[in-house]
C-alpha positions as CSV (number, residue, x, y, z in Angstrom):
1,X,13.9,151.5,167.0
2,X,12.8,153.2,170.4
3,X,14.2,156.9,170.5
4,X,14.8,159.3,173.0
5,X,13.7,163.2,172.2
6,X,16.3,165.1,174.0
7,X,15.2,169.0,174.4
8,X,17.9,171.6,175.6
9,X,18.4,174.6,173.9
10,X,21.9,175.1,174.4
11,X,23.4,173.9,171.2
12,X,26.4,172.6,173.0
13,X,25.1,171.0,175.4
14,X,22.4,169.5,173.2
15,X,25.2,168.0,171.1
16,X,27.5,166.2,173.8
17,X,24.3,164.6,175.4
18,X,23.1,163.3,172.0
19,X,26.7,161.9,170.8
20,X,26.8,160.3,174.6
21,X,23.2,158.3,173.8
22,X,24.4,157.5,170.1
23,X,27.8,156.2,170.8
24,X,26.1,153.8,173.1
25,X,23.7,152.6,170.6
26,X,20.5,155.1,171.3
27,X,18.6,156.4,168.5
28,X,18.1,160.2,169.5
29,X,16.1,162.9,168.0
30,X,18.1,166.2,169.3
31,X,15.4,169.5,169.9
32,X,15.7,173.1,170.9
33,X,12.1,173.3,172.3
34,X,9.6,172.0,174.5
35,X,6.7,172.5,171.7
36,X,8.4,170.4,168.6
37,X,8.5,167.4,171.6
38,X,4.8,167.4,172.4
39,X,4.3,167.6,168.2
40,X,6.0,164.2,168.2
41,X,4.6,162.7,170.8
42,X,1.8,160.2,170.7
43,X,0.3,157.5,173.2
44,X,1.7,154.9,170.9
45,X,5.1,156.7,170.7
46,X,7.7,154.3,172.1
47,X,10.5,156.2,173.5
48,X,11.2,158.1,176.3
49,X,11.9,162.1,176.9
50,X,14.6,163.8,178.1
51,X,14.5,167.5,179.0
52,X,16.0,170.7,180.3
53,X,13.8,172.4,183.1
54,X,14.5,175.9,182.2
55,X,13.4,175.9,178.6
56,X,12.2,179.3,176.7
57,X,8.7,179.1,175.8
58,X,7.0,176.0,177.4
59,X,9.1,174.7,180.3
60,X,10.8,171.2,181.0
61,X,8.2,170.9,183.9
62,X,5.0,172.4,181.7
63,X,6.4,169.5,178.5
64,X,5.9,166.7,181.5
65,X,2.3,167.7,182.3
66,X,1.6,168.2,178.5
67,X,3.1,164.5,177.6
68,X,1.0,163.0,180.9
69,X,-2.4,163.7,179.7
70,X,-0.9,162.4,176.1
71,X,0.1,158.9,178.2
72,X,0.8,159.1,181.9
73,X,3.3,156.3,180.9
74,X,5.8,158.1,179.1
75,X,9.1,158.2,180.9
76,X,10.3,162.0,181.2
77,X,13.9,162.7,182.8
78,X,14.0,166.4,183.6
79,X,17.9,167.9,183.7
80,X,18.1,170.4,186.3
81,X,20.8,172.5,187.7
82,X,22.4,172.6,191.3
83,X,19.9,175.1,192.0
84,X,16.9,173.7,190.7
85,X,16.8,171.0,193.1
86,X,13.2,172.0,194.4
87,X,12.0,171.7,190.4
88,X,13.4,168.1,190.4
89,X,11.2,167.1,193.4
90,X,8.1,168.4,192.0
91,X,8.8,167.0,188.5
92,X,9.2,163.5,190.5
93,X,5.7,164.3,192.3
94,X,4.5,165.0,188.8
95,X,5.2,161.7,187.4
96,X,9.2,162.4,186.2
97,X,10.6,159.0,186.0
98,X,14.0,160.3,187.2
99,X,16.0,163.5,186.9
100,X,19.5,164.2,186.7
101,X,21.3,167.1,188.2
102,X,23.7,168.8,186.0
103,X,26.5,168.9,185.7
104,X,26.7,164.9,185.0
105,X,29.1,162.3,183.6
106,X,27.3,160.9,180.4
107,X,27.0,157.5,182.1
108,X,24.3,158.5,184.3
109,X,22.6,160.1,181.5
110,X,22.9,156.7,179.6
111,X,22.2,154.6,182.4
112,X,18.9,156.5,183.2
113,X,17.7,156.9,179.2
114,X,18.4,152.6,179.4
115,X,16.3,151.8,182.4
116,X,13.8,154.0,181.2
117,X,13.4,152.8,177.7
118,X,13.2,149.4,179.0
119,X,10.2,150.9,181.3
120,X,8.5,152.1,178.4
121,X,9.3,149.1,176.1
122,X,7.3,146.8,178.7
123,X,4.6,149.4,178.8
124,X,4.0,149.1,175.0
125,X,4.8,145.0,175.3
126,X,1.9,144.6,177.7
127,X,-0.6,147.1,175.7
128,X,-0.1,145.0,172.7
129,X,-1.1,141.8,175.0
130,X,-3.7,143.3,176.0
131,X,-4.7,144.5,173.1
132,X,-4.1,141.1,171.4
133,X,-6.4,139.3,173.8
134,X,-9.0,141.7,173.8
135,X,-9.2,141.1,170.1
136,X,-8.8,136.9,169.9
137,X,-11.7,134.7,169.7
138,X,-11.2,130.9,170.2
139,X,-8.5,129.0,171.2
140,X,-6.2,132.0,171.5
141,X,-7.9,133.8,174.1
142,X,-8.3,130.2,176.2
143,X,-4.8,129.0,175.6
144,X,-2.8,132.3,176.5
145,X,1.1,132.4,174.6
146,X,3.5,133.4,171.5
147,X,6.2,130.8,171.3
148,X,5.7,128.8,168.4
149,X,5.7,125.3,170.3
150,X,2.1,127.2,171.9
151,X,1.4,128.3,168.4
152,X,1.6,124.3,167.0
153,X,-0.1,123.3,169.8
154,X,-3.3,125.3,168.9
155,X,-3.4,124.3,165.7
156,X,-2.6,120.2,166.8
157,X,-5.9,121.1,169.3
158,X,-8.4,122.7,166.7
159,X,-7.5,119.8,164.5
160,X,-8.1,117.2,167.1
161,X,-11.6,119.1,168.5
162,X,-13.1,118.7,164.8
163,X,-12.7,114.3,165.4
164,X,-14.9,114.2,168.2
165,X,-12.4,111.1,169.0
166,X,-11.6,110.6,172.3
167,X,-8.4,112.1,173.7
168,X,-5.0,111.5,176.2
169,X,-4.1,114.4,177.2
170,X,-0.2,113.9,178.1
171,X,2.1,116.5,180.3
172,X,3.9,117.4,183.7
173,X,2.1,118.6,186.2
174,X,1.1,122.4,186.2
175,X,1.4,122.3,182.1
176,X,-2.1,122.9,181.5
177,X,-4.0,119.8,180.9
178,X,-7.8,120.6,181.9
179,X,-7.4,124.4,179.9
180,X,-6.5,122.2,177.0
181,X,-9.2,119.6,177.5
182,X,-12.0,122.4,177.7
183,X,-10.2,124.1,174.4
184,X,-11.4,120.4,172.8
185,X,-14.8,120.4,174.1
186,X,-15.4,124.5,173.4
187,X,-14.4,124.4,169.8
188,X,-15.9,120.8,169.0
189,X,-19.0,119.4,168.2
190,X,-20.3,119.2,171.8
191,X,-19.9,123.0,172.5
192,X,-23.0,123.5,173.7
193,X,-23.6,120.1,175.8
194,X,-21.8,120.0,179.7
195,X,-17.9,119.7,180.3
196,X,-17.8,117.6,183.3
197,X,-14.3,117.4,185.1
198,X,-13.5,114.3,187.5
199,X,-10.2,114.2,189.2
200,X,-9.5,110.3,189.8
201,X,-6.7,111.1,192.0
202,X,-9.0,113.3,194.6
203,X,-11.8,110.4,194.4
204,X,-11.8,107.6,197.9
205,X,-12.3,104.3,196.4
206,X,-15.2,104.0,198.2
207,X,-17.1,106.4,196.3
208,X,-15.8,106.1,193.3
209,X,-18.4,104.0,191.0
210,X,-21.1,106.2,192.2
211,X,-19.6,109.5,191.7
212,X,-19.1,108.1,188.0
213,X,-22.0,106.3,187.5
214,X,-24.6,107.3,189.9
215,X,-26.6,104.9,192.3
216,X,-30.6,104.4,193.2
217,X,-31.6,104.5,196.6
218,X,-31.0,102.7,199.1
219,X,-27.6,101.3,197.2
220,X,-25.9,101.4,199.9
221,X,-25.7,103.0,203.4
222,X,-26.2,106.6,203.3
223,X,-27.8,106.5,199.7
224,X,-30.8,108.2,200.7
225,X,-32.6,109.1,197.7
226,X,-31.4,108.4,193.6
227,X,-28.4,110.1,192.1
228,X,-27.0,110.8,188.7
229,X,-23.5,110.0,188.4
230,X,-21.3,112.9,186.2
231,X,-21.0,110.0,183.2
232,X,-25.1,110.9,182.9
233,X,-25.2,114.3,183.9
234,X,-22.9,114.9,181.0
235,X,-24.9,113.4,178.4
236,X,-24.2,114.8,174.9
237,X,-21.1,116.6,176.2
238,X,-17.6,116.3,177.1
239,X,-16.1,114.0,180.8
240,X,-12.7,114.8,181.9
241,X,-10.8,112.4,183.3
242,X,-7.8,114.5,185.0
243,X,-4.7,112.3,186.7
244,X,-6.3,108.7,185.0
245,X,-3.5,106.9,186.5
246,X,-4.8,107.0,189.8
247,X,-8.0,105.2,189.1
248,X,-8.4,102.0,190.9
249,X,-7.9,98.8,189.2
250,X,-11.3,97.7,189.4
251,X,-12.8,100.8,188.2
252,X,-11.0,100.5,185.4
253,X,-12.3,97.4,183.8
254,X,-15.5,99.0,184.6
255,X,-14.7,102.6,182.8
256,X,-13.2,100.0,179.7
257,X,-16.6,98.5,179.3
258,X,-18.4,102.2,179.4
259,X,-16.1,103.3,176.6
260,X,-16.7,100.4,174.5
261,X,-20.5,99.8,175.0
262,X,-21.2,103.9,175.9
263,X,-23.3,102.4,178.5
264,X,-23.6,102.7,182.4
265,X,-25.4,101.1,185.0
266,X,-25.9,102.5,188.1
267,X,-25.2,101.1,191.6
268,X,-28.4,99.3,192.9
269,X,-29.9,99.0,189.9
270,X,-30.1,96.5,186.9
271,X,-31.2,99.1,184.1
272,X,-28.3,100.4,181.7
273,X,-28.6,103.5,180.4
274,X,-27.3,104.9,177.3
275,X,-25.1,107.5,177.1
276,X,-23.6,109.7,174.4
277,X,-20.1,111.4,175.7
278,X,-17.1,112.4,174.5
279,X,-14.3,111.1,177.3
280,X,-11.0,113.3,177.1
281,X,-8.1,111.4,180.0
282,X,-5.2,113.5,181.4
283,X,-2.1,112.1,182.8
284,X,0.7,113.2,184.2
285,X,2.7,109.6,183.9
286,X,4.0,107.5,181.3
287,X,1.0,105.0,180.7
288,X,3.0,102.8,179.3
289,X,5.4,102.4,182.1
290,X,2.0,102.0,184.4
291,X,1.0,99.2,182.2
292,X,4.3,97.4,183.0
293,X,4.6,98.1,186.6
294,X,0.4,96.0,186.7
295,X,-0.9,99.4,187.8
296,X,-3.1,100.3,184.4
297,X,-4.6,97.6,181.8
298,X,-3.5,97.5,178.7
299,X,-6.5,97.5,177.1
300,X,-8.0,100.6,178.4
301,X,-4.6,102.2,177.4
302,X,-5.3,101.6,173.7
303,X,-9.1,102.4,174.4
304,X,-8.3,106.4,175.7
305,X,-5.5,106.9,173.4
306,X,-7.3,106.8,169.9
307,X,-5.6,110.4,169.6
308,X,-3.0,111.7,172.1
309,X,-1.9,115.5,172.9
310,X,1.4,116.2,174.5
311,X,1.6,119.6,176.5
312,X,5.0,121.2,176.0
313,X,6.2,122.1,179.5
314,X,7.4,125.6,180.2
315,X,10.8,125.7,180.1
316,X,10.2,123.9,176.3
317,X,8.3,127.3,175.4
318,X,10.4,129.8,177.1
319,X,9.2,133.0,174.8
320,X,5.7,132.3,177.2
321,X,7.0,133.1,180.0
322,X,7.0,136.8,180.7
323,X,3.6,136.7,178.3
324,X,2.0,134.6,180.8
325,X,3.6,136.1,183.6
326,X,2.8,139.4,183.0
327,X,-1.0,138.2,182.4
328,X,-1.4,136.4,185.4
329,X,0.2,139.5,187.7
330,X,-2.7,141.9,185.6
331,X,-5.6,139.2,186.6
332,X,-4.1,139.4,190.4
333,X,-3.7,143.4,190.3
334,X,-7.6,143.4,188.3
335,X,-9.1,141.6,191.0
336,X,-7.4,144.0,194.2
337,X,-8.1,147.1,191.6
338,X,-4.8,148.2,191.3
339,X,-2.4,148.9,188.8
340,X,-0.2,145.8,187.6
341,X,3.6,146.4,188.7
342,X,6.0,146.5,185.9
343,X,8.7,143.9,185.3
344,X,11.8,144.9,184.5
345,X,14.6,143.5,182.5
346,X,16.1,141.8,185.8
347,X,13.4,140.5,186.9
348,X,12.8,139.2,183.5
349,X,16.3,137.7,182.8
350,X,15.4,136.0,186.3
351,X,12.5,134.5,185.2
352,X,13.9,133.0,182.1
353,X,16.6,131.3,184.1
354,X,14.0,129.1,185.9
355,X,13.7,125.5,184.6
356,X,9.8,126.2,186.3
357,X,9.0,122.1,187.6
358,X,5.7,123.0,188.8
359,X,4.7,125.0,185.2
360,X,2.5,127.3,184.4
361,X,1.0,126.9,187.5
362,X,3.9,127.8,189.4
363,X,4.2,130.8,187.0
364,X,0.5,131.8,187.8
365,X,1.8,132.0,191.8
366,X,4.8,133.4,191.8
367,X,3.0,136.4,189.4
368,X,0.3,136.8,191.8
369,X,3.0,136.8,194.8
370,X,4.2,139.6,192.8
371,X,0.7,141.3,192.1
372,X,0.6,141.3,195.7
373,X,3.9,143.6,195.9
374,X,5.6,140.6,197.8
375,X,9.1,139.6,197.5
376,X,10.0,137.1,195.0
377,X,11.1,134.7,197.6
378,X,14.8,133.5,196.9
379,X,17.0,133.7,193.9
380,X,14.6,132.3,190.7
381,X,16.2,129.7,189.4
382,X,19.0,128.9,191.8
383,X,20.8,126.0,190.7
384,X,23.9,124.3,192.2
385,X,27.4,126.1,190.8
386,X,25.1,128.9,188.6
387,X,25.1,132.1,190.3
388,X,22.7,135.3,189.4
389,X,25.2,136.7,186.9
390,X,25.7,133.6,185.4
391,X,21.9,132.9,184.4
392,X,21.9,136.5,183.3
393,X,24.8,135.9,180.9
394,X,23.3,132.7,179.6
395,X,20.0,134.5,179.0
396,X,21.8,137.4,177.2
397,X,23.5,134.6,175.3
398,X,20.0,133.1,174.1
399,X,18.4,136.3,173.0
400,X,21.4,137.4,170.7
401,X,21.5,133.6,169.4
402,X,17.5,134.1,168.7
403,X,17.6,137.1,166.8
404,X,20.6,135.8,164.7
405,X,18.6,132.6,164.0
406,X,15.0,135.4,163.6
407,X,17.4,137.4,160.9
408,X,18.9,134.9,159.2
409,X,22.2,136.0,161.1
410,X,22.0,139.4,159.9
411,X,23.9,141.7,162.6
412,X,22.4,145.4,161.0
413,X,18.7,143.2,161.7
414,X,20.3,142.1,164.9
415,X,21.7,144.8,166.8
416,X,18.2,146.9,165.7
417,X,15.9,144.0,167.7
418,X,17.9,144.5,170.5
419,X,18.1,148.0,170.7
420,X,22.2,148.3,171.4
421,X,25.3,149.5,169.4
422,X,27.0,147.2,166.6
423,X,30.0,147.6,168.3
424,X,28.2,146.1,172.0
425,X,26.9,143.3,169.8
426,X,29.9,142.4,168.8
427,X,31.8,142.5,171.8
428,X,29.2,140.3,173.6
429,X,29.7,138.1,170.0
430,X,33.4,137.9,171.8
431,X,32.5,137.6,175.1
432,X,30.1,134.7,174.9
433,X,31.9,132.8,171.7
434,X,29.3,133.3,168.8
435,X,31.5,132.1,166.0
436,X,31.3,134.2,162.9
437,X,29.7,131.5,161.2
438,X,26.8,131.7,163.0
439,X,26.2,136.0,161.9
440,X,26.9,137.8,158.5
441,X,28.1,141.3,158.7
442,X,25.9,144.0,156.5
């Protein structure tokens, strides 16, 4: 559990601010000094620091320097008096996350210590990330998330890479199909042949045969010298099919016979020529329903889909989002050389609350948007008759509901996740209608 080191040397004073933090759930590790904080203090260390300004030995203001070259990052509130107003500014141009001018009502002393600890605990969060990609190898570093629908769906990929079969790749749009399509062709058999992506739905139907299958010259108008089609140039490899369902009919009886006979034959000429590929499809539709409606054949249905992958969409693997969003904001901020904001428990509540249509891609813009220190435009997740503080409370809801389910409804396990008071957890047990039967109480 996160704890706050709280220096001030007058033992009353020291006392009342550390029963304020622990009545409110806080861990807090009560000092006299300046020097037993900086002992204590580490760059993993996962709390925050409060301290007096006027401190014998090693000032309040001397303790924040000390802890920024331990990690600039750690949140330090300085407490100053009416008169030390002029130390409180230059602890804020020092790196001070806040300060609080004494005297003050233990709220703001609570309220500050929580906004901070959240700061901090999102600074560690995205050091482990960081740290955790820097470290993977295969599939994890390509296919980027921790809930365990993302978890199953790297191991359904590996196992499906190892056939060599060819592949549907089913989801909405934005869910990652291609990323998953190049996590087949990376860690199978092929690896070291091309990966060739074709969007069908960005192809006119007037150049489609010969963008697949190449044409000699002199095929047609224009066709000034011979060309290999992207079915030859990936010989060996892996051809992506991306948005199959808008292929034209006529192509398709043509890409039906390539997949049966692994043969193509380009326009204008009357050779065939072998080829040895790997064909993975993506679609964003119900083939089935296409087949119905005439638009798709049957047969070539049956022909792609020897071994299908469905992409979860977002909303279906919520614990992703502020992973991904938080990953995509660093690869903006990277690129500009800046810093990566923060993202604070608001915005993060906010985030959750979005049902996300457009997917990960939609999470990719709207954390670049953010990268880019612009306004997230409109309220996230605005639905019909569901206000802010509404989506808040249902998040709240869902994260108390996890950790019960994570600790086998254990509320000592519980309340120590979340980092509040047993008494909080179970008022927001009454306040949101979590039965008894669904915690035990140890």
């Amino acid at each position: 559990m996160a704890t706050v080191l709280l220096i001030e040397d007058d033992p009353a004073l020291r006392k009342a601010c550390a029963q304020a933090l622990e009545l409110d759930g806080i861990a807090v590790d009560p000092l006299g000094d300046a020097e037993s904080a900086v002992k204590r203090v580490s760059a993993s260390f996962e709390g925050v620091v409060v301290t007096d300004v006027r401190l014998p030995g090693m000032s309040g203001l001397d303790l924040l320097r000390a802890l920024r070259e331990i990690d600039p990052e750690i949140p330090v509130i300085p407490m100053t008096g009416h008169g030390d107003i002029a130390m409180a500014v230059e602890a804020m141009r020092d790196g001070a996350y806040d300060f609080i001018e004494k005297p003050f009502p233990p709220e703001r002393m609570v309220e500050a210590v929580r906004r901070a600890l959240e700061k901090r605990r999102l600074v560690i969060e995205n050091r482990k990330f960081r740290a955790r990609l820097e470290r993977a190898d295969g599939m994890e570093a390509m296919l980027i998330g921790v809930d365990p629908a993302t978890e199953a769906l790297r191991r359904h990929l590996s196992a499906v890479a190892a056939s060599d079969a060819d592949v549907l790749i089913l989801g909405e749009t934005g869910t990652g199909k291609e990323v998953a399509a190049r996590c087949l062709h990376r860690f199978g058999p092929r690896a070291e042949k091309p990966f060739v992506a074709i969007n069908c739905g960005a192809l006119p139907e007037t150049v489609v045969e010969s963008e697949f299958f190449g044409h000699a010259r002199g095929a047609f108008t224009g066709a000034a010298q011979r060309r290999i089609g992207k079915f030859e140039a990936a010989n060996g490899g892996t051809v992506f099919l991306d948005e199959i369902e808008s292929m034209p009919p006529d192509m398709q009886v043509k890409l039906l016979r390539v997949l049966q006979e692994r043969v193509i034959e380009p326009l204008g000429e009357n050779r065939q020529v072998p080829i040895d590929i790997r064909v993975i499809a993506a679609t964003k539709r119900d083939l089935k329903d296409a087949v119905k409606d005439g638009s798709f054949r049957e047969d070539l249905l049956y022909r792609l889909d020897v071994v299908s992958v469905s992409l979860p969409p977002l909303r279906s693997r919520r614990d992703d989002i502020p992973v991904l969003f938080d990953h995509f904001a660093a690869q903006s901020a990277a690129r500009r050389n800046v810093a990566p904001p923060m993202r604070d428990s608001a915005l993060t509540a906010r985030l959750m609350a979005e049902d996300w249509p457009g997917n990960v891609r939609e999470l990719r813009n709207r954390a670049e948007r953010y990268a880019l220190g612009l306004d997230l435009p409109g309220p996230i997740g605005e639905a019909p008759g569901h206000s802010l503080p509404d989506r808040v409370a249902a998040f709240e809801k869902d994260q108390i509901l996890r950790s019960l389910r994570q600790f086998n409804g254990s509320v000592k396990a519980c309340h120590e996740a979340l980092g509040i008071g047993r008494k909080t957890l179970y008022e927001k047990f009454q306040r949101y209608g979590i039965q008894p039967s669904e915690f035990r109480d140890d």
